[in-house]
C-alpha positions in Angstrom: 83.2 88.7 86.2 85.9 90.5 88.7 85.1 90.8 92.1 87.3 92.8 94.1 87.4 91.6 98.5 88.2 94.0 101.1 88.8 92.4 105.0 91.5 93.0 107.1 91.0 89.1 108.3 93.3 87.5 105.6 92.1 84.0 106.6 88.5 85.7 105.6 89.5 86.6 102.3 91.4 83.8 101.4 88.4 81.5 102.2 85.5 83.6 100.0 88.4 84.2 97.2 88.5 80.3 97.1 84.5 80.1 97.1 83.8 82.5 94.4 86.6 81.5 92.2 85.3 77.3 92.5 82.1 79.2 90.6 84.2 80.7 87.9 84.6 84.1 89.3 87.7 86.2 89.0 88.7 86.9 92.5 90.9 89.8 94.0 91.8 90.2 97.6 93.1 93.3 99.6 93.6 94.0 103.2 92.8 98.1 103.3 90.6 100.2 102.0 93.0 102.6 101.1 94.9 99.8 99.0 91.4 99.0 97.5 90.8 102.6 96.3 94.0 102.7 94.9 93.2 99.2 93.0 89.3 100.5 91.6 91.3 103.6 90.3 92.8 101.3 88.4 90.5 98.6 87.6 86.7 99.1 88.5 85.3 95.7 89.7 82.0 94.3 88.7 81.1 93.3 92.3 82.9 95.1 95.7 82.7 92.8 98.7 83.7 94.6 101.7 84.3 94.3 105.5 82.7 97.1 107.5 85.3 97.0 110.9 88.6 98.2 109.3 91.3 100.1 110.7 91.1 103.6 109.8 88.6 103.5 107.2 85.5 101.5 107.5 83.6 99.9 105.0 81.0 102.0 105.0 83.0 104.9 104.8 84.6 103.2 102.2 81.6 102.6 100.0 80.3 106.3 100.9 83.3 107.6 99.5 83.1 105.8 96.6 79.7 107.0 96.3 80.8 110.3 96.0 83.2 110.1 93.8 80.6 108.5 90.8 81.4 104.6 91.1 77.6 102.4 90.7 79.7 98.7 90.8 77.4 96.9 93.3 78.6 96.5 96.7 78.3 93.6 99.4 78.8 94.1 102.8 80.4 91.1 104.8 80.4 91.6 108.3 79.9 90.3 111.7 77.5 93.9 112.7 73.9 92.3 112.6 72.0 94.8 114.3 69.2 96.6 112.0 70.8 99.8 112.5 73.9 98.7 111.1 71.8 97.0 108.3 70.0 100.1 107.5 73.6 102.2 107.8 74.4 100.1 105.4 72.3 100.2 102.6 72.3 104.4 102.9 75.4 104.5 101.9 75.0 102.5 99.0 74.9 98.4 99.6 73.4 96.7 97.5 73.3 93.4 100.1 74.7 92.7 103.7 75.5 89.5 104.8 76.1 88.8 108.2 79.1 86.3 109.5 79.2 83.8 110.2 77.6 82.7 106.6 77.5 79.3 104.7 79.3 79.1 102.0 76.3 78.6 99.4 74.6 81.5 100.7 77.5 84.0 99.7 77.5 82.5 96.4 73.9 82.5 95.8 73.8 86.3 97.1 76.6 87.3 94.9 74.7 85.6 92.1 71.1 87.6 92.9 72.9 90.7 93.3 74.2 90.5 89.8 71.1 89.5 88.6 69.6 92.3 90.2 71.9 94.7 88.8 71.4 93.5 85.1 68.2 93.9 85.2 67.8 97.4 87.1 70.4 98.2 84.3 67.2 97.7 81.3 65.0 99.3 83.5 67.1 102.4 84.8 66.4 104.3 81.5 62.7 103.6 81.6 60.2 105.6 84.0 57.2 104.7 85.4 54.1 106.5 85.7 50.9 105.6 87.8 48.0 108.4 87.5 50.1 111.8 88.0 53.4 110.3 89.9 56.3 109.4 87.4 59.3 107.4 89.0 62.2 108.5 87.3 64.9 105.4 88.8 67.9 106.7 86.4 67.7 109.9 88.2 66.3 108.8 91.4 63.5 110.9 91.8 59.4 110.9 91.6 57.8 113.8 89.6 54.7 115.0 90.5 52.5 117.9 89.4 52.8 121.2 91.6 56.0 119.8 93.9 59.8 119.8 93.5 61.0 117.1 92.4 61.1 114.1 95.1 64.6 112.9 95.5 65.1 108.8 96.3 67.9 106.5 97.7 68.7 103.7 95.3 66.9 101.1 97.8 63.8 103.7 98.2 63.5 103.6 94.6 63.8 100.1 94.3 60.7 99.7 96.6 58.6 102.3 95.2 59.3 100.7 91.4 58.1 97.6 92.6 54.8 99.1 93.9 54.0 101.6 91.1 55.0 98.0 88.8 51.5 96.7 90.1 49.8 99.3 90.9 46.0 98.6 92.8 47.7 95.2 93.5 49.2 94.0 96.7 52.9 93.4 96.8 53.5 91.0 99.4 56.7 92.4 102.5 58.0 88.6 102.1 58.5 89.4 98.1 59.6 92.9 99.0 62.4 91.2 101.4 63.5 88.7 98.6 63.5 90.5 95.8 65.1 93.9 97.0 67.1 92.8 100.2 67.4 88.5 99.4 66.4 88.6 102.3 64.1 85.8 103.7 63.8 86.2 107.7 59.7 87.5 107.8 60.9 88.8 111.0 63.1 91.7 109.5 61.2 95.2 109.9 63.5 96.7 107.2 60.4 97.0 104.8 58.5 98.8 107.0 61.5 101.6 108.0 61.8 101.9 103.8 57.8 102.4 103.7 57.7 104.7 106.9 61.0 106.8 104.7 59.0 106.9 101.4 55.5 107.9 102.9 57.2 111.1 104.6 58.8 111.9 101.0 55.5 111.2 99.0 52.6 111.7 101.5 50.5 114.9 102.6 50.3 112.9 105.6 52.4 110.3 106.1 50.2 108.9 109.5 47.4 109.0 106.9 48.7 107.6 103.6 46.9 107.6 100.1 49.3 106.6 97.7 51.6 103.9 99.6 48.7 101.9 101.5 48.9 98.8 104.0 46.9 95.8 103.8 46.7 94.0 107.4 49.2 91.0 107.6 50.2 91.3 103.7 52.0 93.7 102.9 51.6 97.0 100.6 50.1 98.8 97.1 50.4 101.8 95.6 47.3 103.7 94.7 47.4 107.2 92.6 44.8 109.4 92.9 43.4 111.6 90.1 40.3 113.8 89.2 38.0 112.2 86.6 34.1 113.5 85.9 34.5 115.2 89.2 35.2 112.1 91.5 38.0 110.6 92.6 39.1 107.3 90.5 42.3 104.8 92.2 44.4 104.4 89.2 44.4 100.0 89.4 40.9 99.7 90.6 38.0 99.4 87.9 35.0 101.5 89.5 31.5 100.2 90.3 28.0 102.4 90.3 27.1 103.7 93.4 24.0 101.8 94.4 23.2 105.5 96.4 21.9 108.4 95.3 24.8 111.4 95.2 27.4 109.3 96.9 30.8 108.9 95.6 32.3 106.0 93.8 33.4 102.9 96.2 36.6 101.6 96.2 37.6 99.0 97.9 41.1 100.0 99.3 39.7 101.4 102.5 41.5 98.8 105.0 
């Protein structure tokens, strides 16, 4: 696999080129993003590590740019900017992880490792929506479909959450599994989950203070519940229905929290 570094600290590149390449990657090392474009127009690499403080052109200018122009190779920002608004920057423009410096050297690999892993398998799943009641998740194209709306249009990360709810749908989805698996992420202290529900509830909602679909459970984390008509009541697509015990009441569910 070829992995392409971008840092303007050579000592920095020299040290992860040596890292990666002890682990059997293939390991290329520039100083400039405009040197790096130059090099991906030539040769596309599997995995883009970049800097995000750069002279001229920041990394996430970088990766934006990139963005726009059709490349999908994963990228890793490497970067000593640890705020969460630098996190979440980040990932809009199209990260794929963020480590922050300084790192150990085990971590780097292992995160180049689970991003790849993520990225084979979100490639067998890309071409396959999901559908829970009336929503389908479309993840090739980024978008949820539902009934009598426009289409709903995703980031890759917002997608990645909302495919890993719809996967288990009626079922809880713990924020510590939602911080490993989509972030590798594993401080519980992180309130990126939360800003990524917050972001999909506005898109998917009628009320976003009032969810239906995207629901919290107290101290756990999150599931997604579809709604549909069936008989004339309302049946929670995941939830098997009991008989009311009451005369002309409506089913009970048991995802009022």
């Amino acid at each position: 696999m070829y992995i392409l570094v971008v840092d303007d600290d050579r000592f920095a590149n020299t040290l992860v080129q040596f890292v990666l390449h002890k682990v059997g990657y293939e390991v290329e090392t520039l100083d400039s993003p405009r040197a790096a474009m130059q090099m991906i127009e030539r040769r596309e690499p599997d995995l883009l590590i970049l800097d995000v403080s750069m002279p001229h052109i920041s990394g996430f200018e970088l990766s934006q740019k990139l963005r726009d122009e059709g490349y999908e190779m994963p990228i890793i920002f490497m970067t000593a900017k640890d705020a969460i608004e630098d996190k979440l920057q980040g990932f809009e423009v199209g990260a794929d992880d963020y480590i922050c410096k300084p790192f150990n050297h085990q971590e780097l690999v292992a995160r180049v490792q689970a991003v790849m892993r993520r990225v084979k398998k979100m490639g067998r799943e890309n071409g396959q929506s999901l559908r829970v009641g009336q929503i389908e998740l479309l993840p090739a194209e980024l978008k949820i479909v539902i009934p009598g709306r426009a289409p709903v249009l995703l980031t890759p990360k917002e997608m990645q959450v909302l495919r890993l709810l719809m996967a288990s749908p009626g079922q809880v989805v713990k924020r510590d599994q939602l911080l490993a698996e989509i972030w590798n992420e594993r401080d519980s202290s992180s309130n990126i989950v939360d800003v990524y529900i917050r972001r999909l509830r506005m898109k998917l909602e009628e009320d976003a203070d009032r969810p239906t679909h995207i629901v919290s459970v107290r101290g756990i984390g999150y599931k997604f519940v579809a709604q549909h008509a069936q008989n004339g009541l309302e049946k929670q697509t995941g939830h098997t229905p009991r008989p009311s015990s009451r005369k002309g009441t409506q089913e009970e569910t048991d995802d009022v929290l």
